[in-house]
C-alpha positions in Angstrom: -143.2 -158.8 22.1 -143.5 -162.2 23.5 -146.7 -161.3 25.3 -148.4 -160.0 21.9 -147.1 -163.2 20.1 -148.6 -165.0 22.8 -152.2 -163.2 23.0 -152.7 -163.3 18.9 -151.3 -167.6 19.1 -154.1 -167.6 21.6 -156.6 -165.7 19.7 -156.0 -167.3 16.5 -156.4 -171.0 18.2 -159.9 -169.9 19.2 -160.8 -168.1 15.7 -159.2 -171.4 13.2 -160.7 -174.1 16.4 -164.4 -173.5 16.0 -165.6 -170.3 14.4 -163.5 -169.8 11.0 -164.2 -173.8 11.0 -167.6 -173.2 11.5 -168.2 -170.2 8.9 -165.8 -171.9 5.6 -166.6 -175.3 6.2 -170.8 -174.5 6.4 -170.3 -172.3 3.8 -168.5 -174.9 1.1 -171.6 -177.3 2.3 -174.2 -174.5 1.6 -173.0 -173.7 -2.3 -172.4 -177.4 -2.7 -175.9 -177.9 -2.0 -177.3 -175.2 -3.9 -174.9 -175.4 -6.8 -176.6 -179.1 -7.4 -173.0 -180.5 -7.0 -171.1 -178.3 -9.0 -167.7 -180.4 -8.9 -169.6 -182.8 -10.9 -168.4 -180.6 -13.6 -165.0 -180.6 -12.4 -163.6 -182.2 -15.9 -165.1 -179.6 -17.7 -163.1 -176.8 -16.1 -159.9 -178.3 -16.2 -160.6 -178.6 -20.1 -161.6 -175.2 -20.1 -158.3 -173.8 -18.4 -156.4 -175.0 -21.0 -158.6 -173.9 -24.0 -157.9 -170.9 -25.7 -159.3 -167.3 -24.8 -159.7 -164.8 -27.5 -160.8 -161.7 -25.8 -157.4 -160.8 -23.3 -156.7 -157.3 -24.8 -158.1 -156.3 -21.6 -156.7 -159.2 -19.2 -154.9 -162.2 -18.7 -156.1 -165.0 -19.8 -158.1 -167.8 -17.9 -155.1 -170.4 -17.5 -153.0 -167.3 -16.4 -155.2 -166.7 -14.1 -155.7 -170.3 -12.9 -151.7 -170.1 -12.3 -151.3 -167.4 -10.9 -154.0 -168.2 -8.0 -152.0 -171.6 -7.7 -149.0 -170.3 -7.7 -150.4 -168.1 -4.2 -152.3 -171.5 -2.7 -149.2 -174.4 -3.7 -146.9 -173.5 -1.0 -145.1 -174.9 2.0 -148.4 -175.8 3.6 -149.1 -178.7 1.0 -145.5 -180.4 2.1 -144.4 -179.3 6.2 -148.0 -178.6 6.9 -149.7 -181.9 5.8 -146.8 -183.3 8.0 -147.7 -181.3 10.9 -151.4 -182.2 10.1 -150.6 -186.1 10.5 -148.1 -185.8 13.3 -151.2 -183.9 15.2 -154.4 -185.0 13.8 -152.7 -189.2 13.0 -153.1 -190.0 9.0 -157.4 -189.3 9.3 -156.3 -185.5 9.2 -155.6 -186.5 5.4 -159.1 -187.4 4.6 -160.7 -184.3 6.2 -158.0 -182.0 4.5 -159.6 -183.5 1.1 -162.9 -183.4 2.2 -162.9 -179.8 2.8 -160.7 -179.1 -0.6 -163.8 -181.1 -2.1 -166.6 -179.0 -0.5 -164.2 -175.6 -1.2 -164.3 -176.3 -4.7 -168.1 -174.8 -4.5 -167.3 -171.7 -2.9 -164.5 -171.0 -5.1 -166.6 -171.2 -8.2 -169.4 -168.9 -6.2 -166.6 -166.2 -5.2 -164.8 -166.3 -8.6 -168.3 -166.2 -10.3 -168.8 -162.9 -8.4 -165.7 -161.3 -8.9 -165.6 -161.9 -12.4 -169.0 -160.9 -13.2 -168.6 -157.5 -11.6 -165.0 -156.9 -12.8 -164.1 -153.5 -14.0 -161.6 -151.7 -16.0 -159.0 -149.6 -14.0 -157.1 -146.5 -15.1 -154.7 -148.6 -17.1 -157.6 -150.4 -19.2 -156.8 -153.6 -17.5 -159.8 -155.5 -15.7 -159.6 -156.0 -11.8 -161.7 -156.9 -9.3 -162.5 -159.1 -6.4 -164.8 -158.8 -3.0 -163.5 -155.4 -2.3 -164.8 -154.5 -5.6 -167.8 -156.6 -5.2 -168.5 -155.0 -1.6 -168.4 -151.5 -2.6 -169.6 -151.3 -6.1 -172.7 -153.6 -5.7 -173.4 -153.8 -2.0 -172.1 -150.5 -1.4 -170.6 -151.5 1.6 -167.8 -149.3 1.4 -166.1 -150.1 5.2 -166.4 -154.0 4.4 -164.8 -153.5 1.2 -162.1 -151.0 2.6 -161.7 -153.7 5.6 -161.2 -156.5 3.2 -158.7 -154.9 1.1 -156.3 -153.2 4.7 -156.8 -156.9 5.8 -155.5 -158.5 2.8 -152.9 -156.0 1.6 -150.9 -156.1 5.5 -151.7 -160.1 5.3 -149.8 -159.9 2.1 -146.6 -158.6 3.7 -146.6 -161.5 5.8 -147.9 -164.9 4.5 -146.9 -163.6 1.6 -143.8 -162.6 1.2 -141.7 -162.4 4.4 -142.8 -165.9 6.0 -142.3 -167.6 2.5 -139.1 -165.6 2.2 -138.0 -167.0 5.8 -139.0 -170.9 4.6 -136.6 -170.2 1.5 -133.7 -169.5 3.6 -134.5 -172.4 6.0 -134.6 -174.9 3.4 -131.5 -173.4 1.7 -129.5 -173.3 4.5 -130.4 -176.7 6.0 -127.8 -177.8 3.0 -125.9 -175.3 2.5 -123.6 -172.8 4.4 -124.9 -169.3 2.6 -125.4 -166.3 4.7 -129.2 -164.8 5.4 -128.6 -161.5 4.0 -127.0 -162.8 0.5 -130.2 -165.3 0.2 -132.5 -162.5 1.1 -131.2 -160.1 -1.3 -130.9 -162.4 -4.3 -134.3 -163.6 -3.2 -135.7 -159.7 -3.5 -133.9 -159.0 -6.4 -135.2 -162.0 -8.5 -139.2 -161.1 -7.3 -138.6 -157.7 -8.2 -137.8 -158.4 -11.7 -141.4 -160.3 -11.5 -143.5 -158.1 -9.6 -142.3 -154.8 -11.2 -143.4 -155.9 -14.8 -147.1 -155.5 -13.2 -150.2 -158.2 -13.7 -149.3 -159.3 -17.2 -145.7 -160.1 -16.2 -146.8 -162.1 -13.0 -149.3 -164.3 -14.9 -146.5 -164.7 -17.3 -143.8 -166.0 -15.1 -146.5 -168.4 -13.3 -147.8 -170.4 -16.1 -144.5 -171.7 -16.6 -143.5 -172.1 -12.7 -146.6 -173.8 -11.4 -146.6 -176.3 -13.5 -142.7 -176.8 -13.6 -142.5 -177.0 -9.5 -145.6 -179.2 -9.5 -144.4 -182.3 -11.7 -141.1 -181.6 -10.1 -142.8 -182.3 -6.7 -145.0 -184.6 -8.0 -142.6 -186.7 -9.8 -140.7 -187.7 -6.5 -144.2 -188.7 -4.7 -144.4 -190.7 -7.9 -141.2 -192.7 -6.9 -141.9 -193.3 -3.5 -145.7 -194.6 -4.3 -144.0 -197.2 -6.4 -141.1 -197.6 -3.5 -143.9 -197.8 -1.3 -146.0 -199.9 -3.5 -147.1 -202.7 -1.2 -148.5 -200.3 1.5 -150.1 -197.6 -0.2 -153.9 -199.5 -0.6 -153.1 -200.0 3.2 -151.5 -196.2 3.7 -155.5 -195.3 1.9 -156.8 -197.8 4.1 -155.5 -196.1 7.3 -156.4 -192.7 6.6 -159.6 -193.6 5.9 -159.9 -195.4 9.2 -158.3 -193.2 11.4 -160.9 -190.7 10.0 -163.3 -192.1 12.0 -161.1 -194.1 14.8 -158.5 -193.4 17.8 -157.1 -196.7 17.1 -153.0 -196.6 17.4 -150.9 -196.2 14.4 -147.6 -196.1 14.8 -145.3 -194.8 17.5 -148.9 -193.6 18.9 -148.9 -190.9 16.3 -152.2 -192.1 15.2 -153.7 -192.5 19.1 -155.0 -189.4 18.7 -159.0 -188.5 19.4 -161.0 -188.2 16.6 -162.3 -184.9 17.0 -158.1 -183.3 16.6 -157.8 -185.2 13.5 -161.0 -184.1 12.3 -160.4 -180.3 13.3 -156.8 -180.6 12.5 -157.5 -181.8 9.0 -160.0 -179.3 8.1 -158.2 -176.6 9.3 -155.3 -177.4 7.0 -157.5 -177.5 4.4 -158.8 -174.7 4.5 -156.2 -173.0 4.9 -154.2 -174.5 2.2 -156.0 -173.8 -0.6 -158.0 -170.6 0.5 -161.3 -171.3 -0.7 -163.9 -168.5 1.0 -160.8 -166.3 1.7 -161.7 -163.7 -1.0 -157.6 -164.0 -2.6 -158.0 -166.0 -5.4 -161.1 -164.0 -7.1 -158.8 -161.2 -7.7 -157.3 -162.9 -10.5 -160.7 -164.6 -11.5 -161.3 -160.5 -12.4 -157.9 -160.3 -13.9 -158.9 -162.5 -16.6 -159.8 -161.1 -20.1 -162.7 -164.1 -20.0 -166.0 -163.3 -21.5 -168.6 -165.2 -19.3 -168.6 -165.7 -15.3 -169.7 -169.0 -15.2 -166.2 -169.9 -17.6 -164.2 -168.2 -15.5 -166.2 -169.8 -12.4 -165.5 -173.5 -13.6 -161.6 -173.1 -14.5 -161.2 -170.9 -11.0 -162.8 -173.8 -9.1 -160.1 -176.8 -10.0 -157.8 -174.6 -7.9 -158.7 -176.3 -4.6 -158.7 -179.7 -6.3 -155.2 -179.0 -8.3 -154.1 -178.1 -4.5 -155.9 -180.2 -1.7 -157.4 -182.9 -3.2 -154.6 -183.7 -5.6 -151.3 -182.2 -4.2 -152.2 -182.3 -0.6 -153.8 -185.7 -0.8 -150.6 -187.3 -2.3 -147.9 -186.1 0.0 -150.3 -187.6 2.6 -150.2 -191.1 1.2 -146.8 -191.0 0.3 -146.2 -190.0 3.9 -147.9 -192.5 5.4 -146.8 -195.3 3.3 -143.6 -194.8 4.1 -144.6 -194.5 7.7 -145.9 -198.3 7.2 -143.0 -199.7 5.0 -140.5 -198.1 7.5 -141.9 -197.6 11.1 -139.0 -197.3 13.1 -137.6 -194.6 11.5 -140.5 -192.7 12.2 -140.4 -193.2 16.3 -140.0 -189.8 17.9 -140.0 -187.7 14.9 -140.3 -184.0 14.5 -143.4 -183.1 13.3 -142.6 -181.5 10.4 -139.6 -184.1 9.3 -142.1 -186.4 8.6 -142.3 -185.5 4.7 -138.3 -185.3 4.6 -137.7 -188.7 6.0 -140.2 -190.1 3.2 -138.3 -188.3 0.7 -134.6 -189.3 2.2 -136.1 -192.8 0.5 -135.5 -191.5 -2.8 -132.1 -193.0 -4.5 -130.0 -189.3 -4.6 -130.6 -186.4 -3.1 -133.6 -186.6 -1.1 -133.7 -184.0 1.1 -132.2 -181.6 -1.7 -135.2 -182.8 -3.7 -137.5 -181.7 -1.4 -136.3 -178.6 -0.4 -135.8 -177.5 -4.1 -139.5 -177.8 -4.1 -140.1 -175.7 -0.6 -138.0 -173.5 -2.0 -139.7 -173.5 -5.6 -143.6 -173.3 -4.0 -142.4 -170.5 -1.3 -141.3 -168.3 -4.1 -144.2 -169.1 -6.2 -146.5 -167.9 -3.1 -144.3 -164.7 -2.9 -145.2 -163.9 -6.4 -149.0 -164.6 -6.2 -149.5 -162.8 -3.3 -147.9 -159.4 -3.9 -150.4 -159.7 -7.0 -153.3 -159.8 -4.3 -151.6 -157.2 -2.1 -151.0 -154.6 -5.0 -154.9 -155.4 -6.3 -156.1 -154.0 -2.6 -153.8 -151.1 -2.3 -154.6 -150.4 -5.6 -158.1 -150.3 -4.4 -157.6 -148.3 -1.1 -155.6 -145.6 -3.0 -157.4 -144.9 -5.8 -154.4 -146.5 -8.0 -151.7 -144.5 -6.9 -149.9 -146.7 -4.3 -148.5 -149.9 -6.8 -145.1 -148.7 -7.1 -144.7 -148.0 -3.1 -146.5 -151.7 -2.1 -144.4 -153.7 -4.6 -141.1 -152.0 -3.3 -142.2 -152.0 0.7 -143.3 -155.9 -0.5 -139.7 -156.6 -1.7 -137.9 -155.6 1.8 -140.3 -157.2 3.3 -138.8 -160.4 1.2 -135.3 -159.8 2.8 -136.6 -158.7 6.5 -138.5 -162.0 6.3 -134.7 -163.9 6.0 -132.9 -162.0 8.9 -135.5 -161.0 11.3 -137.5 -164.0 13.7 -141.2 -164.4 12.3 -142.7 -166.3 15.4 -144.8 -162.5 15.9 -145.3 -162.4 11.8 -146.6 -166.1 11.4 -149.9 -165.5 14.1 -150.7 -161.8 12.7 -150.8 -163.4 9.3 -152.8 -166.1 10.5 -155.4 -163.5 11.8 -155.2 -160.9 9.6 -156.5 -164.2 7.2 -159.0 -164.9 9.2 -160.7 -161.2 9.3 -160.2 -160.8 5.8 -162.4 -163.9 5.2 -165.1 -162.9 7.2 -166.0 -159.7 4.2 -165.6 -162.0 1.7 -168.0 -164.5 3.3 -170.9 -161.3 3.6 -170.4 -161.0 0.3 -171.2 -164.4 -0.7 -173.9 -164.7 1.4 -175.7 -161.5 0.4 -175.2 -162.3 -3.1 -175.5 -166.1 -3.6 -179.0 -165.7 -5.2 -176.9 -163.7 -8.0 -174.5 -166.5 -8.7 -175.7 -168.7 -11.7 -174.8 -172.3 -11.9 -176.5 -173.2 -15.4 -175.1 -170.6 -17.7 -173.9 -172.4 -20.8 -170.2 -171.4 -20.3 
């Protein structure tokens, strides 16, 4: 076993070092480019997701949509992986992780654009979609599109449910003395109610959660900007700089060679908020919206809700504290560095923040069994739902009793293979995508 966990670490170093780096970050560029800018509209999707939406007989609506995509991207990556980013990459990793949610913003409009204009009605007279759809229906590239979905469904039972299930229970029981088993059953229990209730009820329950767990989050990097007040111009400074110098930081963290932060940063990035993945247009084509390009501009404030806004904060708040208090940052684990910014706040600190690991790991869990159950509803014709979502809830409790070193580097490359389909189908299609329709 340790062999195997060793050959994939090793495998998916080399895929997320150059090549997936290569293939998401050109990508973002190319539709930037040809979309004339399209996050120059950026204001006018984020009015548009809140706006009402007439025709959902068939769907969910756009903002449900919107939420329920967030609700798969906001996780622990935004909080102990921007950490683990700066501890690695020094505080320039922060600026490249925004640049690439920036640049994704493109190639999330593009693949929600797609998957929303060729969404179809299944059995159940709800609309569906995404690249497996896209693939097969209108490339008729039915192995890519059978590919994409086996990828994503088995990444779903990793990323999605039993690795976020294992950061619940390590953020629970860093506070508390509760036993594995009892956290992993109450944790199943309270997604099955969720997932059981189907699309409808999923979009439901996130349009309430994603915003709650945000401003929650959000409220305490609001407090420790205005702790931090004197050094975060300076905290924006340094990121900026350290973007493009090795110069030392502090404790040497930020001594690093420009090329790690730069790799280190984008990497995060992309992975955080999953532009070019192919996950979230499957709830793009969940949506009962009546135009592509709509659904194209609300789906695209995704990557800026999550990397340039969410991820981009915990970065200055983390390094502004790191200037108002150096010493306490000197031989620090790399991913304590969020929770000794947040042990600033007056009570309850570290509760704080892992209330919120604990809020955005079960807010991943939900989003992604939505993805998972979309794909095997794909691969079986519509007759395998009921047997993902209850293999996807043991997987919940297996994923807080069971070590996930093996788990963690098969759901990194099982997201890596199930990007490269989704990137064919943007490719061989991008002359389809329209930028201009009056949405």
């Amino acid at each position: 076993m340790a062999i195997l966990s060793n050959i994939l670490k090793q495998l998916n170093t080399f895929l997320w070092n150059f090549p997936m780096l290569f293939l998401l970050l050109g990508t973002h560029i190319y539709f930037t480019v040809k979309s004339g800018f399209i996050q120059r509209l950026l204001p006018r999707g984020i009015k548009l997701s809140f706006s009402k939406q007439t025709n959902t007989e068939n769907g969910i609506t756009p903002y449900a949509a919107l939420s329920t995509a967030l609700a798969a991207t906001i996780g622990t990556g935004n909080i102990i992986g921007i950490s683990t980013a700066i501890a690695i990459g020094g505080p320039g990793a922060v600026f490249w992780c925004w640049i690439t949610g920036v640049f994704g913003i493109a190639t999330c409009y593009a693949e929600a654009f797609l998957s929303s204009k060729y969404h179809i009605k299944n059995k159940e007279g709800q609309y569906t979609g995404g690249p497996m759809y896209v693939l097969k229906n209108v490339l008729h590239m039915k192995f890519t599109a059978n590919a994409f979905a086996l990828f994503a469904a088995l990444a779903s039972f990793g990323i999605g449910s039993s690795v976020q299930a294992n950061s619940i229970c390590a953020a629970i029981t860093e506070h508390f003395s509760i036993s594995p088993h009892i956290l992993g059953m109450v944790t199943a229990i309270t997604a099955g109610f969720v997932v059981l209730g189907g699309v409808k009820q999923i979009a439901k329950f996130c349009t309430w959660l994603v915003p709650f767990m945000s401003i929650f989050y959000l409220l305490g990097c609001v407090y420790l900007l205005v702790l931090n007040r004197n050094f975060v111009l300076d905290a924006i400074l340094v990121i900026i700089q350290s973007a493009f110098s090795s110069k030392s930081f502090i404790g040497g963290i930020a001594g690093t060679a420009v090329t790690i932060g730069i790799r280190t940063g984008i990497s995060r990035g992309l992975f955080t908020n999953e532009a070019g993945l192919g996950s979230i247009p499957m709830t793009s084509a969940a949506s009962g919206c009546d135009s592509p390009s709509r659904q194209g501009l609300i789906s695209m404030t995704g990557p800026f809700w999550d990397t340039v806004i969410i991820c981009a904060i915990t970065g200055i708040v983390i390094v502004s504290s790191m200037l108002h208090y150096p010493f306490e940052y000197t031989n620090i684990a790399a991913d304590r560095l969020c929770f000794a910014a947040f042990s600033k706040l007056p009570f309850w600190g570290g509760e704080i923040l892992s209330l919120s690991l604990v809020l955005f790991a079960f807010a991943t869990i939900i989003g992604w069994c939505y993805y998972g159950e979309c794909c095997v509803h794909f691969l079986s014709g519509g007759r395998g739902s009921q047997i993902y979502q209850l293999l996807y809830i043991v997987f919940i409790y297996l994923g807080m009793v069971i070590p996930l070193q093996l788990v963690w580097e098969l759901s990194d490359l099982l997201n890596s293979l199930m990007t490269i389909p989704n990137l064919i189908c943007l490719w061989l299609l991008r002359n389809k995508i329209s930028y201009y329709e009056n949405p």
